[in-house]
PADOZA-103088 format. One record per residue (C-alpha): x, y, z. Coordinates in steps of 0.2 Angstrom, whole numbers. Each point is the difference from the previous one (the first is absolute). Layout:
NODE       X       Y       Z
NODE       X       Y       Z
...
END
This chain:
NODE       X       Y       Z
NODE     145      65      64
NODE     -16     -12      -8
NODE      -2     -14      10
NODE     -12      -6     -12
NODE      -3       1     -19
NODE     -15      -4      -9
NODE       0      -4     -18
NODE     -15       3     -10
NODE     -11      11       9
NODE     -19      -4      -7
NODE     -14      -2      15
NODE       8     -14       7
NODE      17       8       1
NODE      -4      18       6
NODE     -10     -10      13
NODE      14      -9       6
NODE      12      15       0
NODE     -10      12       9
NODE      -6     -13      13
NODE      18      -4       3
NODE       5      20       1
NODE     -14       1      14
NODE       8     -10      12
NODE      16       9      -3
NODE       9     -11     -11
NODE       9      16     -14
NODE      -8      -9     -18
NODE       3       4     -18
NODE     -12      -2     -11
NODE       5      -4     -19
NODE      -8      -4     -16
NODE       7      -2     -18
NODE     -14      14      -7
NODE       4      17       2
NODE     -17       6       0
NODE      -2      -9      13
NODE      14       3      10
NODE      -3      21      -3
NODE     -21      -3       5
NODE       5      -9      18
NODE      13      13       2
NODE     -11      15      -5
NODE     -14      -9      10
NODE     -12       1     -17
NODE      -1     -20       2
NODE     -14       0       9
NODE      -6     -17       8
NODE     -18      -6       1
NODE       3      -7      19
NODE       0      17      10
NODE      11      -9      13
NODE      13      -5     -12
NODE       2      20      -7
NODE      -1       8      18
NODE      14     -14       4
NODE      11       6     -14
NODE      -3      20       3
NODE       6      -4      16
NODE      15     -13      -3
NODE       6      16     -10
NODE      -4      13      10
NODE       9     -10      15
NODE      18      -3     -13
NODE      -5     -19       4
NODE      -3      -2     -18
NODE       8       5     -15
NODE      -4      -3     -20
NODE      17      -5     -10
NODE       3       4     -17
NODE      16     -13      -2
NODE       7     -13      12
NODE      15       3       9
NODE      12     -11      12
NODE      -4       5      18
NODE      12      -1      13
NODE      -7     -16       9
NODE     -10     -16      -5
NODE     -16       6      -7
NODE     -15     -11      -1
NODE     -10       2     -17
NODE     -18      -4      -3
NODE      -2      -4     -15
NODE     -21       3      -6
NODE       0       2     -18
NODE     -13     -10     -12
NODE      -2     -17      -3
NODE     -10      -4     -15
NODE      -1     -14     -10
NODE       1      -1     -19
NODE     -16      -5     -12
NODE       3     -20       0
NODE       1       3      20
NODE      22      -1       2
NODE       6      11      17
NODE       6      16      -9
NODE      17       2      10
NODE       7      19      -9
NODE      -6      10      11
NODE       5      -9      18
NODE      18      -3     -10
NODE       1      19      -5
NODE      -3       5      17
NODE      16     -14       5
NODE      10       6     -11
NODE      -2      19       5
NODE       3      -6      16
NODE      17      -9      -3
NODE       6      15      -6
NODE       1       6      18
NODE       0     -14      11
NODE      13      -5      13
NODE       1     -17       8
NODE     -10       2      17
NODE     -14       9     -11
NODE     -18     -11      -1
NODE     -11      -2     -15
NODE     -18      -5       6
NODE     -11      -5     -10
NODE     -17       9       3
NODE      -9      -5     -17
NODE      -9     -15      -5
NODE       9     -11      -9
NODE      -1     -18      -4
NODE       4     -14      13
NODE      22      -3      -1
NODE       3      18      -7
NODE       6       7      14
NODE      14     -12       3
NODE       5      -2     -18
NODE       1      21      -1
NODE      12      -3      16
NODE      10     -13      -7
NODE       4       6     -18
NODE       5      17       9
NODE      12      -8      12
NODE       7      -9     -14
NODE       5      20      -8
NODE       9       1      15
NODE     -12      10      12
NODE      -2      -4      19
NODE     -16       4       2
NODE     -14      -5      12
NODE     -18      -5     -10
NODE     -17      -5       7
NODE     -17       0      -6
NODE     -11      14      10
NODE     -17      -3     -10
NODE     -11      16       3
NODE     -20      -6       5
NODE      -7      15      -1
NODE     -15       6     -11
NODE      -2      14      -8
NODE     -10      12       8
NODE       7      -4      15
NODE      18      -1      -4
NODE       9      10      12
NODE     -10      -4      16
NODE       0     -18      -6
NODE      21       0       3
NODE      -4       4      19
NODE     -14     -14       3
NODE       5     -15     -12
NODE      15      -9       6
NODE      14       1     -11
NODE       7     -17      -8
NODE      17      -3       0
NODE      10     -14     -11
NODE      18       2       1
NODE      11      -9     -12
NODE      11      -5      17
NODE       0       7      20
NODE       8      15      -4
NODE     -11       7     -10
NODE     -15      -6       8
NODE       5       9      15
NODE       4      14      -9
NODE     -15       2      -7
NODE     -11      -3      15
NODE      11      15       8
NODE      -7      13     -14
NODE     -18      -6      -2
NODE      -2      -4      19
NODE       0      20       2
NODE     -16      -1     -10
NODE      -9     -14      11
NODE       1     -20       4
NODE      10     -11     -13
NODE      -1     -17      -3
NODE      17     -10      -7
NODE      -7     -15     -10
NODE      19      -7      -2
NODE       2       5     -19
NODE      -3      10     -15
NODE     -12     -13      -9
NODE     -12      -2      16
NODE      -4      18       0
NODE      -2       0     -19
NODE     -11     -13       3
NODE     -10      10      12
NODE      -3      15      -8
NODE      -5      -7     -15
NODE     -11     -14       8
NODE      -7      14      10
NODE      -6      10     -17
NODE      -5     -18      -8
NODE     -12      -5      14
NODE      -8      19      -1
NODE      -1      -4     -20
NODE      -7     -16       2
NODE     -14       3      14
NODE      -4      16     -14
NODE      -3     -12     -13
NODE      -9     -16       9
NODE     -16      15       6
NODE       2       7     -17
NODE      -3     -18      -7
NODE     -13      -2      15
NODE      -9      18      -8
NODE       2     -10     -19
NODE     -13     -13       7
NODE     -11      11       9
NODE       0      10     -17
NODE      -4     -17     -10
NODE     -14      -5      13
NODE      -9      16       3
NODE      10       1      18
NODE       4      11      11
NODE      18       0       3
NODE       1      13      16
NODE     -17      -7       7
NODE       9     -18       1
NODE      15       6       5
NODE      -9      10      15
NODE     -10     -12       6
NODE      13     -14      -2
NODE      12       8      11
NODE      -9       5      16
NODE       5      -8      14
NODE       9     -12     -10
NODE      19       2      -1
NODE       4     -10     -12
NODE      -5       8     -17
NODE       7      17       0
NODE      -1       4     -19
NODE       8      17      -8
NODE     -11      14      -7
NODE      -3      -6     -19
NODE       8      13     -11
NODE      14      -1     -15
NODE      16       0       8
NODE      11      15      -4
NODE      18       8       2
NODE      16      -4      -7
NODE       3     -13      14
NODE      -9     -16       3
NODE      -3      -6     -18
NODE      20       4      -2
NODE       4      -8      14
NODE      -8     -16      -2
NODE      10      -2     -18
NODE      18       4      10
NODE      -9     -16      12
NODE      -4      -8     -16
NODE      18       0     -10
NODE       8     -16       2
NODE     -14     -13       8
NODE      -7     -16      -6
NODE     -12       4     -14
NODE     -14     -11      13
NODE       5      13      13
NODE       2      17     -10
NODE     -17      -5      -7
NODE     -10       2      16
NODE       7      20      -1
NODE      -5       1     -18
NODE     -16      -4       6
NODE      -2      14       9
NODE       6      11     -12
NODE     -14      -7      -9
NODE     -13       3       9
NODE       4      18       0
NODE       0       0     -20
NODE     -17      -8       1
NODE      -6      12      14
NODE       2      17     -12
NODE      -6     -11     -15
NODE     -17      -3       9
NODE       2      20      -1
NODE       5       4     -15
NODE     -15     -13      -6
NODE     -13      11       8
NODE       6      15      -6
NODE       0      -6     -18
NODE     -17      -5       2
NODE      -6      15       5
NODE       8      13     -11
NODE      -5     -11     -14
NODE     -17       6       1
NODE       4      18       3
NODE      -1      13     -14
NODE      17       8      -1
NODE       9      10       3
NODE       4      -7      16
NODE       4       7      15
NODE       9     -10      14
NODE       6       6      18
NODE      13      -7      10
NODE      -2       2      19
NODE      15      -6      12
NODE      13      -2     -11
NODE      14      -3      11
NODE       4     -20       3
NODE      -7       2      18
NODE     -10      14       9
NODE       4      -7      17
NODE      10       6       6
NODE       1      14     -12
NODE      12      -1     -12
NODE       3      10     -18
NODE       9     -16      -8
NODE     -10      -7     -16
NODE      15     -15      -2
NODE      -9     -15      -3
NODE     -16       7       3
NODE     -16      -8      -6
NODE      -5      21      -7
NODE      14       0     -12
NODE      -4     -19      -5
NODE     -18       7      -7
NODE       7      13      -9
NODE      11      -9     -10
NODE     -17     -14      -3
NODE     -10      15      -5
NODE      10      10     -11
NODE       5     -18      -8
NODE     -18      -1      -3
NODE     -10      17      -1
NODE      16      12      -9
NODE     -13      15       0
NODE      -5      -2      20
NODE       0      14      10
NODE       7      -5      17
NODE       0      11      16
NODE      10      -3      14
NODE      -1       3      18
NODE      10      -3      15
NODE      -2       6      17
NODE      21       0       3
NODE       7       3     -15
NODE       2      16     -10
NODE      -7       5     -16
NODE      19      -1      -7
NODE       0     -18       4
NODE     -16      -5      -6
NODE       5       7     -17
NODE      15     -12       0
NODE     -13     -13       0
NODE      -5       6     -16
NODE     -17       5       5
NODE      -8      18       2
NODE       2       5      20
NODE     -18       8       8
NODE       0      10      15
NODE     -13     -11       9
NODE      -8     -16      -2
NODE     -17      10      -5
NODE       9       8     -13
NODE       7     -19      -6
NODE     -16      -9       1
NODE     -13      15      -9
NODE      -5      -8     -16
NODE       9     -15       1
NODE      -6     -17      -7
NODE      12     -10      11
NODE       7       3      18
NODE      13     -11       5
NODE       4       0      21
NODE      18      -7       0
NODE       7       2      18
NODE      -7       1      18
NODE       4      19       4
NODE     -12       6      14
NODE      -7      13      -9
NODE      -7     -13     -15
NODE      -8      -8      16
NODE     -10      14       4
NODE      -5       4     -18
NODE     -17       3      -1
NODE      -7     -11     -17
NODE     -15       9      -1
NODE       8      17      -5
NODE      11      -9     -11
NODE     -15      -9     -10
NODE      -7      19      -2
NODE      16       6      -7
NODE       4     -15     -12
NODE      -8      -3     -16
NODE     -17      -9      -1
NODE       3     -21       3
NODE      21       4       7
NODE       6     -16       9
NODE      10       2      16
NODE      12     -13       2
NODE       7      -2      16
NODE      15     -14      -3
NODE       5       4      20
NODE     -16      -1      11
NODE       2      18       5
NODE     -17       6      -1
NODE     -13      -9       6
NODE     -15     -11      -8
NODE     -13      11      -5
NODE     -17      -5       6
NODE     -11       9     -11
NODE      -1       4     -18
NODE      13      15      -5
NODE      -7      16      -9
NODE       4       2     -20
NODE      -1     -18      -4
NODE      20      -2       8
NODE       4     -18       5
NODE      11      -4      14
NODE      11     -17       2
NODE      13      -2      12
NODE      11     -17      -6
NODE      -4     -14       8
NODE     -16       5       9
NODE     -11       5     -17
NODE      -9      13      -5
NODE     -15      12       9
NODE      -2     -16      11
NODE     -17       0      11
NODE      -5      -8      19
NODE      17      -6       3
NODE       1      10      16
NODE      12      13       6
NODE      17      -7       6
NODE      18       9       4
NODE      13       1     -13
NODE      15       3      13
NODE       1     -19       4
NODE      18       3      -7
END
């Protein structure tokens, strides 16, 4: 007998279900794709996050966890985790077909006593509107919002140390919920569905908006011949009450989702402060693409491009380009340079992968970078960090700008061999007697 099902089994829900598994709870993991149902059960689906694959081998191995093909009715309440994708559409609506195909596959099954919680982001009221048309089909079923706060890279060691959100449509299912998550770690009843929507997704907003207010902070610098990281270091020591983020475009298919699902339905005065911040992401990558454009206008073509970092974040390490800031350049210089030859490298994802971004994969980020006019740095990986720019200028072709958009290399203080220039955003380029200083201030 499954005493939990989860629905839609991406990162965040093969997270959840091998977590749960681990403390004993028996889990079913099920997804609409067969592909991906036959790679979890034939463990080809291989997850970035070491601890996240060892937990599944041994969820498996221990009969804890199992991978369904079809949904059937178990012989007591079940409690189904619903984690399938919550996109929005291209004018910013809350796309709903996956999370109601997922409800629908499960009132196929369902019992009264069973529990539908809801583990995806969604838009503040879904929840309780998904419970109350469902009730009004005639099914007894207990519903709360379960937002999951982990991120990726850490999703499955993140269920243990994050507490666990719980909105219950009434007492019941609070409590009901609480019993299953709490084998995970501490939960907090914030006394209904909307409040923990709210949570999660002001949680994601805030990130999305301290991002964008030091990308605007590295927009002046840019503007005034600043250094961004210098300020930002000096600024905060011994004084607690400017704590900036790192500067860097903000990636991955959640925050700049999220703030539209907080967007739909406000006051236009209101939503206008989130479009803001979407706004100054837009700008960030323009300042970007502006360089760029400048400097491969002067180059005698063909042109040669590498890539390096192309995942939306390099820590931790993922190998998920959505929304990343690689994939947004592409598309600018292919728009703009059809007969450019871009290189990719990346030091999580495979060759395979980089392919599907449409650019040629190299074995190494030498290989990328030897006789490009143009290198682009585009996450914070720590083996950019320790990228020595010298050997790169050798290998690039004579006057090849480095572009560091993340501030993962540091300022160089001399001039670099074969003519290569070197600008990280928002501190400028080949900068002299500004002094050394530590980067890790975030």
């Amino acid at each position: 007998m499954l005493e939990a099902i989860v629905i839609g089994c991406g990162t965040i829900g093969a997270a959840v279900g091998a977590a749960l598994a681990s403390k004993g709870v028996v889990t079913g993991l099920y997804d609409i794709a067969p592909l991906r149902r036959e790679a979890l059960r034939n463990r080809s689906l291989l997850f970035v996050e070491i601890e996240l694959a060892q937990a599944l081998l041994a969820a498996v191995a221990a009969r804890k966890l199992r991978v369904l093909d079809s949904l059937e009715r178990q012989p007591a309440p079940t409690n189904y985790i619903v984690c399938t994708p919550t996109p929005v559409g291209a004018a910013g609506e809350f796309d709903a077909s996956a999370i109601m195909s997922a409800l629908e596959t499960i009132l196929g099954v369902a019992q009264t006593g069973d529990a539908i919680f809801i583990r995806s982001t969604v838009p503040i009221g879904v929840t309780r509107k998904l419970a109350s048309r469902l009730r009004a089909r005639g099914f007894e079923l207990q519903f709360a919002s379960t937002p999951d706060r982990s991120i990726e890279g850490r999703n499955f060691a993140d269920q243990f140390s994050v507490p666990h959100l719980i909105g219950g449509v009434d007492a019941q299912s609070a409590i009901r919920a609480a019993a299953l998550f709490g084998h995970l770690g501490r939960t907090i009843d914030v006394g209904a569905p909307e409040a923990s929507e709210a949570a999660k997704l002001f949680s994601n907003v805030w990130r999305a908006t301290m991002f964008a207010t030091s990308n605007a902070m590295a927009l002046v610098c840019e503007s005034h011949g600043l250094d961004v990281r210098a300020i930002f270091e000096a600024a905060t020591t011994d004084y607690d009450r400017f704590s900036p983020a790192r500067p860097g475009p903000v990636g991955g298919p959640c925050l700049s989702k999220d703030i539209r699902l907080l967007e739909a339905g406000l006051p236009q005065d209101i939503a206008a402060l989130f479009q803001g911040v979407r706004q100054i992401e837009t700008r960030f990558v323009g300042q970007v693409v502006s360089a760029i454009e400048s400097h491969l206008s002067a180059r005698p073509k063909p042109l040669r491009i590498a890539l390096a970092g192309l995942a939306f974040k390099g820590r931790p390490e993922v190998d998920d380009v959505r929304g990343s800031v690689a994939l947004t350049l592409i598309q600018s210089i292919r728009a703009r340079w059809v007969d450019a030859r871009l290189v990719g490298w990346d030091a999580v994802m495979t060759a395979a992968q980089i392919e599907e971004t449409g650019i040629q994969p190299a074995a190494s980020l030498s290989e990328a970078v030897k006789g490009a006019d143009l290198a682009l740095f585009c996450n914070i990986h720590p083996t950019l960090a320790k990228t020595s720019l010298v050997d790169l200028a050798n290998l690039a072709a004579a006057g090849a700008l480095f572009y560091d958009l993340v501030g993962v290399t540091l300022p160089f203080r001399a001039d670099l061999p074969n003519g290569a220039r070197h600008h990280i955003l928002g501190q400028g380029e080949n900068r002299f007697g500004l002094g050394e200083y530590n980067t890790g201030y975030m």
